[in-house]
KETORKOL-688711 format. One line per field, with one value per residue (C-alpha): residue number from 1; y, z, x; residue in three letters. Coordinates in nm, 2 decimals, decimal comma, padded with zeros to 4 digits, always signed. Example, Ala and Ser with C-alpha at 12.3 -4.5 7.8 and 13.67 -1.06 7.14 Angstrom:
2
pos [1:2]
c2 [-00,45:-00,11]
c3 [+00,78:+00,71]
c1 [+01,23:+01,37]
code [ALA:SER]
This chain:
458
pos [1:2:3:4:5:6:7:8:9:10:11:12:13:14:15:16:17:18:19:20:21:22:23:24:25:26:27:28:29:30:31:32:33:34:35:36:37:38:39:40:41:42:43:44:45:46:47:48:49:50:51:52:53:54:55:56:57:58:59:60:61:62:63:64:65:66:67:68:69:70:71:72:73:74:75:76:77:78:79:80:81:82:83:84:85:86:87:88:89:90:91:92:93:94:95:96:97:98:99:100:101:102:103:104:105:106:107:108:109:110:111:112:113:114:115:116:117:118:119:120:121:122:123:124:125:126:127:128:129:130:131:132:133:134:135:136:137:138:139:140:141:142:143:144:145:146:147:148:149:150:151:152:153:154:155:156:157:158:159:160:161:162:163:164:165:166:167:168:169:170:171:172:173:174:175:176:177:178:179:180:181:182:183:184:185:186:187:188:189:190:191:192:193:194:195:196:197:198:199:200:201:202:203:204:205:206:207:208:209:210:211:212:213:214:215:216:217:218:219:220:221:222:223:224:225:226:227:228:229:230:231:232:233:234:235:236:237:238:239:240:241:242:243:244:245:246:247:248:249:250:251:252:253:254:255:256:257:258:259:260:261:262:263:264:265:266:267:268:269:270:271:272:273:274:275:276:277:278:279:280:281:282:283:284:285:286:287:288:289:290:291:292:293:294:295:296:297:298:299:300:301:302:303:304:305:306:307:308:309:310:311:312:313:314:315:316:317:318:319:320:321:322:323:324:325:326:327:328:329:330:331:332:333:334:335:336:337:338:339:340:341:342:343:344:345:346:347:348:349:350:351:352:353:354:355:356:357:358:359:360:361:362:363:364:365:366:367:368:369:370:371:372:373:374:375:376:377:378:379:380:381:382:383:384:385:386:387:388:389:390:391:392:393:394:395:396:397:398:399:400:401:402:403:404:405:406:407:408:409:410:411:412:413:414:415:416:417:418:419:420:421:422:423:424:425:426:427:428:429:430:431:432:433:434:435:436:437:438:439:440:441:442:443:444:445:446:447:448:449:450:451:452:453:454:455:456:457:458]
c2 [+01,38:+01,04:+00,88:+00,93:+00,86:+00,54:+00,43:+00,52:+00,30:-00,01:+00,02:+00,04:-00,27:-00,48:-00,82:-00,76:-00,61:-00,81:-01,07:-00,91:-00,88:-01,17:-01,37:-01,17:-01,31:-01,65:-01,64:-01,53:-01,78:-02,07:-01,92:-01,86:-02,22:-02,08:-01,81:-01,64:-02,03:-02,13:-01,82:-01,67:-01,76:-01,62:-01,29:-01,26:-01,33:-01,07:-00,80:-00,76:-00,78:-00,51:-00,46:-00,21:-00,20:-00,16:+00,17:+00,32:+00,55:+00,29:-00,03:-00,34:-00,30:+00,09:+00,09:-00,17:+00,01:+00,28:+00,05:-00,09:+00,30:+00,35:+00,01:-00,01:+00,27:+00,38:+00,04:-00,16:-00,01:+00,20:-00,02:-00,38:-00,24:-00,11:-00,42:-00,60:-00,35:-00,36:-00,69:-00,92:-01,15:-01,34:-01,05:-01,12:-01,46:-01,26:-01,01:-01,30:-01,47:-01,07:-01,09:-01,40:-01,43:-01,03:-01,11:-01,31:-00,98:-00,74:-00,97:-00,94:-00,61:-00,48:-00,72:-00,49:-00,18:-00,28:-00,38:-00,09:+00,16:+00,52:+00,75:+01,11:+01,30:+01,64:+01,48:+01,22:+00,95:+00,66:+00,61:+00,34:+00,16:+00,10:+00,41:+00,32:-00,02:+00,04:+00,30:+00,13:-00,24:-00,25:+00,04:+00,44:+00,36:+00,23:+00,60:+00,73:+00,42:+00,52:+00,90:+00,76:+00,57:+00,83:+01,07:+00,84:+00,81:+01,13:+01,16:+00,88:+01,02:+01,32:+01,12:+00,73:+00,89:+01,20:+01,27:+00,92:+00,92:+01,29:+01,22:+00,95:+01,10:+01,41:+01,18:+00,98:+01,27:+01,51:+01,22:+01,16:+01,54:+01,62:+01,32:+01,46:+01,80:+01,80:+02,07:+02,07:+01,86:+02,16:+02,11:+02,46:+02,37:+02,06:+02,13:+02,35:+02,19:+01,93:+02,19:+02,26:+01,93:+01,87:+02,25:+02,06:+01,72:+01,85:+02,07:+01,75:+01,58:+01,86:+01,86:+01,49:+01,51:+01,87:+01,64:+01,36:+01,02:+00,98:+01,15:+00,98:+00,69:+00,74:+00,85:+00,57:+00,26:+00,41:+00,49:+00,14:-00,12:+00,10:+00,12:-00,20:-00,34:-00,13:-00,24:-00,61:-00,57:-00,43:-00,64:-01,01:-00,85:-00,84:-01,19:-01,33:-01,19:-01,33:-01,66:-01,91:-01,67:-01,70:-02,06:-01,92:-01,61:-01,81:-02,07:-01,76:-01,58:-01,91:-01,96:-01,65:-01,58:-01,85:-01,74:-01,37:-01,26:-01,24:-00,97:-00,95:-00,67:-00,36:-00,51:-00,49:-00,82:-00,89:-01,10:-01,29:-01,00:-00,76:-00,98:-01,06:-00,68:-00,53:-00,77:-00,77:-00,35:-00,31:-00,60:-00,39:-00,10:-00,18:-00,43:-00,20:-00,53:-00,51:-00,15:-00,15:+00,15:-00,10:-00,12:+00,27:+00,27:-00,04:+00,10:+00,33:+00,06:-00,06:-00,37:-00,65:-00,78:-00,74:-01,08:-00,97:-00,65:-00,89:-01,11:-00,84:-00,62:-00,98:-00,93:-00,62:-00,81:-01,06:-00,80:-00,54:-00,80:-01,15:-00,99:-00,64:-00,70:-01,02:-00,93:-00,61:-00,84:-01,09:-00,81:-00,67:-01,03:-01,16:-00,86:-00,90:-00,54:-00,57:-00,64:-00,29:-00,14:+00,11:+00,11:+00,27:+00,35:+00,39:+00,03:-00,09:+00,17:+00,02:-00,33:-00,25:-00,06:-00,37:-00,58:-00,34:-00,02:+00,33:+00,17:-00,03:+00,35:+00,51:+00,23:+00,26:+00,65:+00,62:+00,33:+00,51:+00,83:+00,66:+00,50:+00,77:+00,98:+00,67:+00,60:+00,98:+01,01:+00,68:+00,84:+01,13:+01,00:+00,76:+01,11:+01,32:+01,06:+01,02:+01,42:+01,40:+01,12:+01,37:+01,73:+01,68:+01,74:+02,10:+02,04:+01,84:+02,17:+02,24:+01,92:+01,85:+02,23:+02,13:+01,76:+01,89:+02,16:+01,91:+01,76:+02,01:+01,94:+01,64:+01,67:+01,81:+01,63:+01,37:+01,02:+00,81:+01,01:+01,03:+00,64:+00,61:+00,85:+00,64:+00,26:+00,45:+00,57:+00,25:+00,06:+00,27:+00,27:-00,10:-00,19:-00,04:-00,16:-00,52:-00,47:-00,44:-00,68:-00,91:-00,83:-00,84:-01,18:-01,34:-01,09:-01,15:-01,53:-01,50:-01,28:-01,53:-01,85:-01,70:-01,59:-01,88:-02,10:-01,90:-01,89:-02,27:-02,32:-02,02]
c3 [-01,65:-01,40:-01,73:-01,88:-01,57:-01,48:-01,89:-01,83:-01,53:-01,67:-01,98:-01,76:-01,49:-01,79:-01,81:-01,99:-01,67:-01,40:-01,57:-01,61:-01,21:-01,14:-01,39:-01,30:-00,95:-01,07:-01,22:-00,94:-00,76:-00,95:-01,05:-00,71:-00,57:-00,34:-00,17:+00,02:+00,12:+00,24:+00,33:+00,52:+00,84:+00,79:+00,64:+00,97:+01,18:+00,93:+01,11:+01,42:+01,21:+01,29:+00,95:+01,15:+00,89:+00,64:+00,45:+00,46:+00,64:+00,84:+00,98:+00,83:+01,04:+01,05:+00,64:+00,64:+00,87:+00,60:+00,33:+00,56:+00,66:+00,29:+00,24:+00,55:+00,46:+00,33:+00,15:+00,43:+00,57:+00,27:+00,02:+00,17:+00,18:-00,15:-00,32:-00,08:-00,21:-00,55:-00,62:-00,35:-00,06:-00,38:-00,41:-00,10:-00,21:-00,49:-00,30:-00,10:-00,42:-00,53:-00,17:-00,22:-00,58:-00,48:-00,18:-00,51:-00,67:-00,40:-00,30:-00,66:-00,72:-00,36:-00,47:-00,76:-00,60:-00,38:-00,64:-00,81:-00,54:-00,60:-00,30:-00,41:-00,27:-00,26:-00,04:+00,17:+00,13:-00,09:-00,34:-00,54:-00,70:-01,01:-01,24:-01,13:-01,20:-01,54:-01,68:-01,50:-01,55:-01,87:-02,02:-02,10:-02,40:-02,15:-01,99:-02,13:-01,93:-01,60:-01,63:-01,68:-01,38:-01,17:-01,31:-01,26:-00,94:-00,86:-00,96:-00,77:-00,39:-00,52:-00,53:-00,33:-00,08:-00,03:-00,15:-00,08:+00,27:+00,34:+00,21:+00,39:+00,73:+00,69:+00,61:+00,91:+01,11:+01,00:+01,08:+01,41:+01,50:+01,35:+01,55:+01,89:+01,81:+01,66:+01,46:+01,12:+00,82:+00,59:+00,29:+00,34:+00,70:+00,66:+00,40:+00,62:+00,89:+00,66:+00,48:+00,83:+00,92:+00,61:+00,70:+01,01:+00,88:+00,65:+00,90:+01,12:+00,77:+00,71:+01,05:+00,99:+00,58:+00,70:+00,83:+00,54:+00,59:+00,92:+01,08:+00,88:+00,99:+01,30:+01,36:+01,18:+01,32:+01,62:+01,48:+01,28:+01,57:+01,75:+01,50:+01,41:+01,76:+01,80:+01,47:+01,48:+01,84:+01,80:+01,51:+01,70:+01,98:+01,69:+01,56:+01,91:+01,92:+01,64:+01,62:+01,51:+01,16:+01,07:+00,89:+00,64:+00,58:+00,45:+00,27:+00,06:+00,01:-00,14:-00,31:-00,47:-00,58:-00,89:-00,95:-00,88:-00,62:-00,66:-00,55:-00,21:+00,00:-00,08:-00,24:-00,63:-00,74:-00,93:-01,21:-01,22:-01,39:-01,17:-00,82:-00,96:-01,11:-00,76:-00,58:-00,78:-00,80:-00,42:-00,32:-00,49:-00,38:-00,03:-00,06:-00,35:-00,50:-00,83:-00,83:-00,72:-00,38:-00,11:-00,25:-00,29:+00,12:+00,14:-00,08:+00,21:+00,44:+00,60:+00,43:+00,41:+00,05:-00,15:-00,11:+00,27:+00,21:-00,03:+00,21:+00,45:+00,20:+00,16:+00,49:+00,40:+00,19:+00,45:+00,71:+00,54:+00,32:+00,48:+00,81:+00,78:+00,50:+00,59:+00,94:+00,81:+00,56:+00,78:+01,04:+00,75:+00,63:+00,98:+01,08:+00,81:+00,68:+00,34:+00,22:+00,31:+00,00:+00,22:+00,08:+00,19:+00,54:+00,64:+00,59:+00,80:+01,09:+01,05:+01,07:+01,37:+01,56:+01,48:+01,73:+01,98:+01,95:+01,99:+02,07:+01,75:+01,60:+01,82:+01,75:+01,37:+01,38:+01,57:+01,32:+00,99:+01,17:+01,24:+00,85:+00,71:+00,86:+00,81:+00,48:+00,35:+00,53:+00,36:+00,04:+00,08:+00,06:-00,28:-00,46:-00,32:-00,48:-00,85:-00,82:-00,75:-01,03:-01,24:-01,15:-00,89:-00,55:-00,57:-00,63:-00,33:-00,05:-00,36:-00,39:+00,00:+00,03:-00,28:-00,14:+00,19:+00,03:-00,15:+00,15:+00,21:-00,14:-00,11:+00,21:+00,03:-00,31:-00,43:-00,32:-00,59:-00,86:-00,63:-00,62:-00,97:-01,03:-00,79:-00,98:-01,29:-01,15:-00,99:-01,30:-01,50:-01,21:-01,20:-01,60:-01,68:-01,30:-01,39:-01,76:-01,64:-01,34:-01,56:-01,79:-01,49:-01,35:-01,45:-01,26:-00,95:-00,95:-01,00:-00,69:-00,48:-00,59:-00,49:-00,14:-00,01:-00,16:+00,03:+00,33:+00,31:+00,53:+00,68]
c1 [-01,49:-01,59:-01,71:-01,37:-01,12:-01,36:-01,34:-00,94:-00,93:-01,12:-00,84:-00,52:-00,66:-00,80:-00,72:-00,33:-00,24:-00,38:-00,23:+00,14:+00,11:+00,02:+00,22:+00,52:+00,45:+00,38:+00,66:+00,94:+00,77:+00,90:+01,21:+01,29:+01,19:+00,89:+01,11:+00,85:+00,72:+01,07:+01,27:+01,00:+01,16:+01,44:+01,32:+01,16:+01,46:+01,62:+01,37:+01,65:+01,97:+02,17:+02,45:+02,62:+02,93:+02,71:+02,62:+02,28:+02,07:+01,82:+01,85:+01,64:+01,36:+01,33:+01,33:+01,07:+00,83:+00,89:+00,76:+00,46:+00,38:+00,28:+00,13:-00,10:-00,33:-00,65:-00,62:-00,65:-00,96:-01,15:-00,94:-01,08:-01,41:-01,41:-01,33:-01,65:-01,90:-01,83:-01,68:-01,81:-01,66:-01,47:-01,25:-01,07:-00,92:-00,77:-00,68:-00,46:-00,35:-00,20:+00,01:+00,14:+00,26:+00,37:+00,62:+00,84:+00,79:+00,91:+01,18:+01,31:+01,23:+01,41:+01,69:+01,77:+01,73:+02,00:+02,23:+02,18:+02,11:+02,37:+02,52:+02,39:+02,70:+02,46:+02,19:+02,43:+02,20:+02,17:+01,90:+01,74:+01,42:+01,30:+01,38:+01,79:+01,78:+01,55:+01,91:+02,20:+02,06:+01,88:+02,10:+02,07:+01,81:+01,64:+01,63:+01,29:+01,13:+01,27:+01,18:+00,78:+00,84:+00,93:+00,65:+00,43:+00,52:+00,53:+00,16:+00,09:+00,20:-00,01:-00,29:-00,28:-00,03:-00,16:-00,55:-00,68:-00,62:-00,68:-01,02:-01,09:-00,97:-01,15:-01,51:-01,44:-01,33:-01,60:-01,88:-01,74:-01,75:-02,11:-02,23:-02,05:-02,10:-02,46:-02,41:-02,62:-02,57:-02,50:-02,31:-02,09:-02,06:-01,96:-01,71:-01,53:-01,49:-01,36:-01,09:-01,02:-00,92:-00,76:-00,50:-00,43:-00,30:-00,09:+00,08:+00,15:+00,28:+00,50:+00,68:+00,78:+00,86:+01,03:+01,33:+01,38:+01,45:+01,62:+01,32:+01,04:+01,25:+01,24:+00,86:+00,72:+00,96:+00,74:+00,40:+00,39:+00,40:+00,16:-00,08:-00,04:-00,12:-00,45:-00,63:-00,53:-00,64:-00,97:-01,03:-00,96:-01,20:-01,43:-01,39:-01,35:-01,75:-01,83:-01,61:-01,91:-01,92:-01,60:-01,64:-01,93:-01,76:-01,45:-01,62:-01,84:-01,49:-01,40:-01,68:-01,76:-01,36:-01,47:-01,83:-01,89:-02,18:-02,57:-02,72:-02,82:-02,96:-02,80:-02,53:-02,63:-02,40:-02,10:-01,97:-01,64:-01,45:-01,53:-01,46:-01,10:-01,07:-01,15:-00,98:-00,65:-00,64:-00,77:-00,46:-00,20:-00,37:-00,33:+00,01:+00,18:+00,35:+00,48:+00,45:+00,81:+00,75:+00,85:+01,20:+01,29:+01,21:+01,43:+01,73:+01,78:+01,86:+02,20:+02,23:+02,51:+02,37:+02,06:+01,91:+01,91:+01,68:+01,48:+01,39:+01,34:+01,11:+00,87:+00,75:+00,54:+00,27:+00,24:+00,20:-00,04:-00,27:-00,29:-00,28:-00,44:-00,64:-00,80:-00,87:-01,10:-01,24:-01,37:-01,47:-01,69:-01,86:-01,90:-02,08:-02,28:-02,34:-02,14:-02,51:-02,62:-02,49:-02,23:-01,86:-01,53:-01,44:-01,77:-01,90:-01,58:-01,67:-02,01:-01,87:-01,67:-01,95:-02,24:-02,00:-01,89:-02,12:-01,91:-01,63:-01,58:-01,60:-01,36:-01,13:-01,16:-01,14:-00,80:-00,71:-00,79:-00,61:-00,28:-00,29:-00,35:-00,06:+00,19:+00,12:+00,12:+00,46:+00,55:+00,45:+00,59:+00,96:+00,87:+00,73:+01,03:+01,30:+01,08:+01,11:+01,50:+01,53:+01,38:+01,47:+01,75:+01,82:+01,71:+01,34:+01,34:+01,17:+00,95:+00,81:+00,76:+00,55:+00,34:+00,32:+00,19:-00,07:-00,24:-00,33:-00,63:-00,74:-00,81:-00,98:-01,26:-01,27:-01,52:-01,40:-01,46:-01,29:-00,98:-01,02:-01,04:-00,75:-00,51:-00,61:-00,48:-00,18:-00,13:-00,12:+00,08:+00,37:+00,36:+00,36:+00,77:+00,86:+00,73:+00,90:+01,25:+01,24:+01,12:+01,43:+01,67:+01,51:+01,82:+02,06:+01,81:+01,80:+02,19:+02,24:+01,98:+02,19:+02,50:+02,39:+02,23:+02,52:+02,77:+02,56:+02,48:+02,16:+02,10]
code [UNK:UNK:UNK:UNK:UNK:UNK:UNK:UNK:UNK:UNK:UNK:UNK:UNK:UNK:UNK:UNK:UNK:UNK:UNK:UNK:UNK:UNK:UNK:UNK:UNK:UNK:UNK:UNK:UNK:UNK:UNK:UNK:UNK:UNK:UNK:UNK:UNK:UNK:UNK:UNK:UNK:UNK:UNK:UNK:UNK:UNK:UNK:UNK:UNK:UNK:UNK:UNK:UNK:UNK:UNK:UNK:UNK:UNK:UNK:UNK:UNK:UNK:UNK:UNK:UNK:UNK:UNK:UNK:UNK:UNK:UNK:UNK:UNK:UNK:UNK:UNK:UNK:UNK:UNK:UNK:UNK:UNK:UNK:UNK:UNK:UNK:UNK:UNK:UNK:UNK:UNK:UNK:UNK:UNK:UNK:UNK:UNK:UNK:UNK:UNK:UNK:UNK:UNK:UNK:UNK:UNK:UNK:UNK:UNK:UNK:UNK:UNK:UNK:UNK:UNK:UNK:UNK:UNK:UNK:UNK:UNK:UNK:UNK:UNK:UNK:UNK:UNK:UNK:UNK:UNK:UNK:UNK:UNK:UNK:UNK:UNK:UNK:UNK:UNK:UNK:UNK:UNK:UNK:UNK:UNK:UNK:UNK:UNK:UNK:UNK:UNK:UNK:UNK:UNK:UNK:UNK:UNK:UNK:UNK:UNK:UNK:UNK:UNK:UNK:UNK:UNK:UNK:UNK:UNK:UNK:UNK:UNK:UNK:UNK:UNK:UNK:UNK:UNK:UNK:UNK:UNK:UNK:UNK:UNK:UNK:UNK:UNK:UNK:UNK:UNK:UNK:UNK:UNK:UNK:UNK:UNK:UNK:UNK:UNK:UNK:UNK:UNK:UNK:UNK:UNK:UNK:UNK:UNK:UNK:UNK:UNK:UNK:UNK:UNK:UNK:UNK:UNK:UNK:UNK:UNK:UNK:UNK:UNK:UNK:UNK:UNK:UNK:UNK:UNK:UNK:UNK:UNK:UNK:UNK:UNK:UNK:UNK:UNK:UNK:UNK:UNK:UNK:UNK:UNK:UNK:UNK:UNK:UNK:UNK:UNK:UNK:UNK:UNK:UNK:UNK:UNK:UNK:UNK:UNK:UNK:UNK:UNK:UNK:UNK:UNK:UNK:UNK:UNK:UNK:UNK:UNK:UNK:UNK:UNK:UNK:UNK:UNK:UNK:UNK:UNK:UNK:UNK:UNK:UNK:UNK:UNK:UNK:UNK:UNK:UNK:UNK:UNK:UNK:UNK:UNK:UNK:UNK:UNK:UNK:UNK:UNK:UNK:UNK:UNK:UNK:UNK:UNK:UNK:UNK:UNK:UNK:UNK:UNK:UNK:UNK:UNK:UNK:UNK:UNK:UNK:UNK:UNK:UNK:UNK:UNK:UNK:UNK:UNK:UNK:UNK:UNK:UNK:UNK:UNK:UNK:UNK:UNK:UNK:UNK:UNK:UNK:UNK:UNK:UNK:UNK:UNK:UNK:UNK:UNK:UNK:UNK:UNK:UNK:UNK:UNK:UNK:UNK:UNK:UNK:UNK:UNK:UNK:UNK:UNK:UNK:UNK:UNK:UNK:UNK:UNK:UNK:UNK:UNK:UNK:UNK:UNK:UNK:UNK:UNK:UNK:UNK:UNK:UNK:UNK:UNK:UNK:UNK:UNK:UNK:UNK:UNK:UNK:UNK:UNK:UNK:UNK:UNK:UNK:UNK:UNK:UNK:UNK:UNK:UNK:UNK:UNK:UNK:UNK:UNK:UNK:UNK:UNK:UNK:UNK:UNK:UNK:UNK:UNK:UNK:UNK:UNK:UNK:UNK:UNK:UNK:UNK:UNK:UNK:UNK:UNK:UNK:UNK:UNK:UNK:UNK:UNK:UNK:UNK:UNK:UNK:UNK:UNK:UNK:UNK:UNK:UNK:UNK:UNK:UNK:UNK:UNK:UNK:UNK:UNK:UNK:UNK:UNK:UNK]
């Protein structure tokens, strides 16, 4: 079954795919003059707008820390490390190149949503993202396109939003525990203690999803900064020890991005394919851009005009990859133990606890616990509105029990397959999302001329 799903996976993130993501990027990039070079200022200053006339259900700010509470995940810590052990230092430069090509993507991409976005009278809420722009912009034929979106994102928050991350916290916190608690290293033990972790995150998932969007809104708006503040934190301590590193570990990111990585150590080497594979799957992984997520959290928001929550969604790849993402990956190659042939979460807690022993763990621990629970919150709300595209608003409490259930599951599954599983799903979300914006570019660069004409310089 891992022979298939990993033969599946090298199919769906082949080279027609990276290249649709980041030529889709490439391309919003120049058709938008550089957006995300020029209007990044004011997509920040956008962050404190309040549009109270406006109709929606969060403010600017609150519906972005949605979007970042999926995107800073698993990705950020498992997901960066990932892409080092199997695809080299190189990886990380197109990991960067994925964020910023994909901040033209989700602003265009949010833009639509916006435009397109419907009240559902049943739910009181308003709703958008890809599978509404896909039928009301492109037209009904275009229905059977939107309905695979939605599945597959549905399947997705089953397994990046939801397995992924329960796996990883219930390693981290299983290791943690046996190492305090000095009980044995037996397999049955050990997987019960993890099924028991896994039983108690989903019950605190559940008492957030429980309340919908104005709650998950409000708990993350709060959880985000937080979280936000204790990684970057713990990670300039990190670099601050290691400062004179930093240099070399750029220059080999640099370096090895255009010529893969010898082997070395642990590590077993990779070829040029593989470092811009891994480092373009594990970016979109981590920044979700082009998949088309960020703007069904936006959609939600209270916003005066769509370019506005456009510019507003473009600050989540510049928060979660070239912020998060390069901070872990420097962590991890100025430490030096990338060569020691460890992956996932537990070569970053490594990282981390070379430069600052016990407390680099503790810090990572509470790190990987916090985005964990904000992205599976985050994730919750994309599945739950593919399940109402497809089934209405009644599936909606059958879909949040089933959605919290799984969380247990994949406490206790095998890691790599779940990772494999989630690059698939990945891929197949982003291919009819990149499909129709790239049909609707002309409705998008329409809307962003308009805007900034009426507004002049602002």
């Amino acid at each position: 079954m891992e022979e298939a799903v990993h033969a599946i996976n090298a199919f769906v993130w082949g080279p027609v795919t990276i290249l649709l993501l980041v030529g889709t990027g490439l391309y919003f990039t120049i058709r938008l003059r550089l957006i995300q070079v020029f209007r990044l200022s004011l997509s920040i200053r956008l962050l404190g707008r309040r549009e109270a006339a406006a109709e929606g259900e969060l403010s600017y700010f609150s519906a972005l820390t949605v979007a970042l509470s999926a995107a800073i995940g698993n990705g950020n810590i498992a997901g960066v490390a990932t892409a080092i052990a199997l695809g080299g230092p190189g990886a990380i430069l197109w990991m960067w190149i994925t964020a910023i090509v994909g901040m033209a993507t989700v602003y265009a991409s949010t833009v639509l949503a916006l435009h397109f976005r419907v009240y559902r009278s049943e739910s009181a809420e308003y709703v958008g993202g890809p599978m509404y722009y896909i039928e009301q912009g492109l037209g009904p034929r275009w229905k059977p396109m939107a309905m695979f979106f939605a599945a597959c994102l549905v399947i997705a928050a089953m397994g990046t939003g939801n397995m992924v991350e329960a796996n990883s916290v219930a390693d981290t916190l299983e290791f943690s525990l046996r190492d305090i608690l000095g009980y044995a290293d037996d397999p049955a033990l050990v997987l019960g203690v993890k099924l028991i972790i896994g039983v108690l995150y989903a019950w605190v998932v559940w008492l957030v999803i429980v309340g919908g969007i104005r709650r998950i809104g409000q708990v993350v708006s709060r959880l985000v900064p937080l979280m936000f503040l204790l990684y970057v934190g713990s990670a300039l301590l990190v670099l601050g020890i290691n400062a004179e590193a930093i240099p070399a570990a750029l220059a080999t990111i640099v370096r090895d991005a255009f010529t893969g990585t010898a082997a070395v150590g642990g590590f077993a080497g990779a070829g040029l394919m593989a470092v811009i594979q891994f480092g373009v799957a594990r970016g979109i992984f981590s920044n979700e851009a082009g998949l088309g997520t960020a703007p069904i959290a936006l959609a939600a928001s209270r916003s005066g005009h769509p370019v506005q929550a456009g510019l507003v969604a473009m600050n989540s790849p510049l928060f979660d990859t070239l912020i998060v993402c390069t901070l872990t990956a420097l962590v991890i190659l100025t430490t030096g133990v990338w060569q020691t042939g460890e992956s996932g979460a537990a070569l970053t807690t490594m990282a981390f606890n070379a430069a600052v022993p016990d407390l680099g763990k503790l810090a990572v621990s509470l790190s990987l616990i916090f985005f964990s629970v904000s992205s599976v919150i985050g994730w919750s709300y994309y599945g739950e509105k593919g399940s109402q595209y497809l089934f209405g608003t009644r599936i909606v409490s059958v879909y949040r029990r089933v959605f919290a259930m799984l969380l247990p599951l994949g406490a206790v599954m095998n890691l790599e397959l779940i990772w494999a599983l989630c690059d698939i799903a990945n891929g197949l979300i982003a291919i009819p999302n990149l499909i129709a914006i790239l049909l609707l570019s002309p409705l998008v660069a329409r809307l962003t001329r308009q805007y900034f004409s009426r507004r002049g310089a602002d």
